[in-house]
C-alpha positions as CSV (number, residue, x, y, z in Angstrom):
1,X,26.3,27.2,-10.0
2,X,22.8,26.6,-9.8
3,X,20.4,27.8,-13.3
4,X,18.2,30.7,-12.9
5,X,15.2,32.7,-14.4
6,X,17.5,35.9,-14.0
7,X,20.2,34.2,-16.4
8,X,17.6,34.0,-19.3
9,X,18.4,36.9,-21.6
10,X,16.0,39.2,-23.8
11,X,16.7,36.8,-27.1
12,X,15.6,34.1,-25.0
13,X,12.2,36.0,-23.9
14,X,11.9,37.0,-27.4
15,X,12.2,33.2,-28.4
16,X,9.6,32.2,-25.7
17,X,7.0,34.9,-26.9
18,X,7.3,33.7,-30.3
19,X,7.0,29.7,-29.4
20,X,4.0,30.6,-27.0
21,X,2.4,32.5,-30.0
22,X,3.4,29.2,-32.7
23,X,2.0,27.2,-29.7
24,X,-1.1,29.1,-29.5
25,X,-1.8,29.1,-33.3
26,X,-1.1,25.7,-33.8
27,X,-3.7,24.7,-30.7
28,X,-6.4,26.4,-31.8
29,X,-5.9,24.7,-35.1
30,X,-5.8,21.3,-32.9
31,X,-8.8,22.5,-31.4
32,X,-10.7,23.9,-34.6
33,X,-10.1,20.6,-36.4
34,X,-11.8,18.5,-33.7
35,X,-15.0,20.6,-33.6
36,X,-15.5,20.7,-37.1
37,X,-15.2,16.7,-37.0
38,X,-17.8,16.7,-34.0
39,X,-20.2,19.5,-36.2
40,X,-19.5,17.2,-39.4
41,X,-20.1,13.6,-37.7
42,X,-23.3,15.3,-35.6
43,X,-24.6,17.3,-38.4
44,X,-23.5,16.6,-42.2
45,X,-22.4,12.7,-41.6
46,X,-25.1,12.2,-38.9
47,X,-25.2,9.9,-36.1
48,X,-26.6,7.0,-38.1
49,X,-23.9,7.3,-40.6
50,X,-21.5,7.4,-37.8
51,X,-23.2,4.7,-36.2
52,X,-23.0,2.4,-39.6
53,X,-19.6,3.1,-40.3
54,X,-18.9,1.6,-36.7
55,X,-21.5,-1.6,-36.8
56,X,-19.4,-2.4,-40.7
57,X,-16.6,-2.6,-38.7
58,X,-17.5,-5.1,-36.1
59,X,-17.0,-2.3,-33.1
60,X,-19.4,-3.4,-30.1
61,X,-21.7,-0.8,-28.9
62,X,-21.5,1.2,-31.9
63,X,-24.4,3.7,-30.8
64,X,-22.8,4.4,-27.4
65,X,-19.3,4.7,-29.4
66,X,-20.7,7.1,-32.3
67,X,-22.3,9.4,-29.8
68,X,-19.8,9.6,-27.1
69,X,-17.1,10.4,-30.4
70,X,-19.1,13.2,-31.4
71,X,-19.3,15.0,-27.3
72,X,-16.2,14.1,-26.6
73,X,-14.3,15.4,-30.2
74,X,-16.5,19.0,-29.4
75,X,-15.6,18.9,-25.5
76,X,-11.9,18.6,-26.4
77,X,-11.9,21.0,-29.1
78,X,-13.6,23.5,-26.7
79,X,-11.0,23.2,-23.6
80,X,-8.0,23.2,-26.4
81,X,-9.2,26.8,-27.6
82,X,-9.8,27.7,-23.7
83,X,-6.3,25.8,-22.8
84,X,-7.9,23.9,-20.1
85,X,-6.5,20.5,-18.9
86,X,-4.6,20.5,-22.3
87,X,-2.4,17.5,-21.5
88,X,-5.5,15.0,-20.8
89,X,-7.3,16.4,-23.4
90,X,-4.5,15.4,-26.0
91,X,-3.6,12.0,-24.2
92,X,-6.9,11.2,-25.3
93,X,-7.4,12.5,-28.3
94,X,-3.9,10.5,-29.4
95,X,-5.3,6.7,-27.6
96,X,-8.7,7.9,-29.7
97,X,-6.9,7.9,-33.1
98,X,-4.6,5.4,-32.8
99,X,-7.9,2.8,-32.0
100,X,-8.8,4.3,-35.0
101,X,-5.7,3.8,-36.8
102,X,-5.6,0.1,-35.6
103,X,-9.7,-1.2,-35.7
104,X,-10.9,0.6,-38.4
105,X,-8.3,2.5,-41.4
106,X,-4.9,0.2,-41.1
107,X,-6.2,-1.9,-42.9
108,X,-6.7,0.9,-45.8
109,X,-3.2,2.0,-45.7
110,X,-1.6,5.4,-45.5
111,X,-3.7,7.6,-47.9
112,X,-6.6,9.2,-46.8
113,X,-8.1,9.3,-50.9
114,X,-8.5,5.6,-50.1
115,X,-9.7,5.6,-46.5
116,X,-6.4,5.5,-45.0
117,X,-4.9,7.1,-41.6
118,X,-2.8,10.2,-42.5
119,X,-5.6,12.1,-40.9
120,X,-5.7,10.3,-37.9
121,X,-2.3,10.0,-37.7
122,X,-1.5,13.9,-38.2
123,X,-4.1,14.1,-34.9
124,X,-2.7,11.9,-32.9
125,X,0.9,13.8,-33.9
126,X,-0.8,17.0,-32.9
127,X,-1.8,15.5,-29.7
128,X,1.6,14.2,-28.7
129,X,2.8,17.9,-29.3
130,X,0.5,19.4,-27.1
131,X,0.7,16.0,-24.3
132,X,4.2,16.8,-23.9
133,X,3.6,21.3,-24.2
134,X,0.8,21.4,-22.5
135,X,-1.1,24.8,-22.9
136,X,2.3,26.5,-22.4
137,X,2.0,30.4,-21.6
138,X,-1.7,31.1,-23.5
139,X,-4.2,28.9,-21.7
140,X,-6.1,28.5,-18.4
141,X,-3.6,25.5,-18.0
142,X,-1.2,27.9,-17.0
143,X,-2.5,30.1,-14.7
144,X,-3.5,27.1,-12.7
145,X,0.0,25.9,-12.9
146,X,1.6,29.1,-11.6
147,X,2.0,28.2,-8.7
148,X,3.6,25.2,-8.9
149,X,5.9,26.5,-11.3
150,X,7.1,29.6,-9.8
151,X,10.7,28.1,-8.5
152,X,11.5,27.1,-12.1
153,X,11.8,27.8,-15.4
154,X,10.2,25.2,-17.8
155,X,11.1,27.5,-21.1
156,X,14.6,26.8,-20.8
157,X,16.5,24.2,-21.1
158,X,18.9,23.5,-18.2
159,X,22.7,23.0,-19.6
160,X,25.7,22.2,-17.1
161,X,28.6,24.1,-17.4
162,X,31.2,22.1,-19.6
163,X,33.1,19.6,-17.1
164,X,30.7,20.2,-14.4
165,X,28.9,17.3,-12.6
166,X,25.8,19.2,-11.6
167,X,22.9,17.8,-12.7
């Protein structure tokens, strides 16, 4: 016996609507932090503090690197509000913090109070949530994904009868 859409029951719909909505919330979050890091680097911080922090640190091309931090942090922030290629988006943003983590605040420890990497860390968590969610239901992500998605249910988890070899 094969799982279908049909077998999903209203508590389940009721479930879905309520982790698309925690989903949504919790992305625009995501995507609020990064733009207000891009606004403060570009604007409070500025690019030669940005820059400086980098060059202390022995990272080559710091310019190149402080600049590109600042578009890229406001470009993903942007597409995470729109849902738009979610899954990229938060690949990066997780390989972003953890070079972060590892050339610049390991060496600082955990706290943030003394330059540590819960902040970076808690980001690069928020990006393995969405990597592996995607935009679910409330994004452009999905209606570009319809398509390919229409002979299955992604919302549900698949469960074999007890005793059944059907995978």
């Amino acid at each position: 016996m094969a799982y279908t859409a049909s077998a999903v029951t209203a508590p389940n719909r009721a479930g879905t609507v309520v982790r698309s909505l925690l989903l949504f919330i919790a992305r625009l979050a995501f995507a609020a932090i990064l733009l207000a890091h891009a606004w403060w680097r570009w604007s409070v911080a500025g690019i030669d503090a940005q820059t400086a922090m980098l060059r202390d640190h022995q990272i080559p091309q710091a310019e190149v690197l402080a600049y590109a931090t600042i578009v890229f942090e406001a470009m993903a922030g942007a597409l995470l509000v729109l849902g738009l290629l979610t899954r990229f988006v938060s690949a990066v943003v997780v390989i972003e913090q953890a070079l972060v983590i590892a050339l610049i605040k390991l060496p600082s420890g955990v706290y943030l109070a003394d330059g540590g990497f819960e902040y970076n860390a808690a980001l690069a968590t928020l990006g393995v949530v969405f990597l592996a969610v995607g935009a679910h239901h409330v994004g452009l992500d999905a209606l570009f994904a319809r398509g390919r998605r229409a002979d299955r249910d992604d919302d549900e988890l698949y469960q074999p009868a007890l005793g059944s070899s059907q995978l």
